[in-house]
C-alpha positions as CSV (number, residue, x, y, z in Angstrom):
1,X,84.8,-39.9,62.5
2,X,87.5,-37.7,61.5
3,X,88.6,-36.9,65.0
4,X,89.0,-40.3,65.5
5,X,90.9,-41.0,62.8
6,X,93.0,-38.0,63.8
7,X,93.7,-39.8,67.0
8,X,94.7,-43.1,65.8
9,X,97.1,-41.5,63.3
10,X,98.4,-39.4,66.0
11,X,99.1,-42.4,68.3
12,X,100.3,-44.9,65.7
13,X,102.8,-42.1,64.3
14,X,103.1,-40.0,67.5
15,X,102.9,-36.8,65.8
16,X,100.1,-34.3,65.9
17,X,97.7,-34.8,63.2
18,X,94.9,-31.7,62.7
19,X,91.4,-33.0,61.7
20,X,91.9,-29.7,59.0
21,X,94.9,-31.7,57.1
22,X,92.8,-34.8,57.3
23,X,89.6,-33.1,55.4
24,X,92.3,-31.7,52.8
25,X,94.0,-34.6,52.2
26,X,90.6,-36.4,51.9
27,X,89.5,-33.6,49.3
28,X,92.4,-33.9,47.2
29,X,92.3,-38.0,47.1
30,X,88.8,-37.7,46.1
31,X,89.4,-35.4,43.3
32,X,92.6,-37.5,42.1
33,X,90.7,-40.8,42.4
34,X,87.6,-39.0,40.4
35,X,90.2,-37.7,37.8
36,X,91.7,-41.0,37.1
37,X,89.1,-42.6,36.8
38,X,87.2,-40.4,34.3
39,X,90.2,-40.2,32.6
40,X,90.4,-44.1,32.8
41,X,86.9,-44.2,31.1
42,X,87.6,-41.7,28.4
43,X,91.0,-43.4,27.4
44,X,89.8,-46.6,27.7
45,X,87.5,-46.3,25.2
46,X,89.3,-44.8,23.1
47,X,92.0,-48.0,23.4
48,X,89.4,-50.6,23.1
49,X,88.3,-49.2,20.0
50,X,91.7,-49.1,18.6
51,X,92.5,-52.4,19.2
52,X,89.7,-53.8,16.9
């Protein structure tokens, strides 16, 4: 799947795209998405009960 998606970007941007950047960029949007949203739940919380 990731070889295909290497394709398509390369095509549509017509520059070469490794599969390798693909898994790290992957990797590091995971862990970003996982961050905020743990520190969504945390803060949020912490906001709701502030509020009443």
């Amino acid at each position: 799947m990731m070889a295909a998606l290497a394709k398509a970007i390369s095509r549509a941007t017509r520059t070469s795209v490794d599969v390798e950047t693909l898994k790290i960029l992957a990797i590091f949007s995971g862990a970003g998405l996982l961050l905020s949203l743990v520190t969504a739940m945390i803060y949020g919380q912490a906001a709701g009960a502030a509020l009443f």
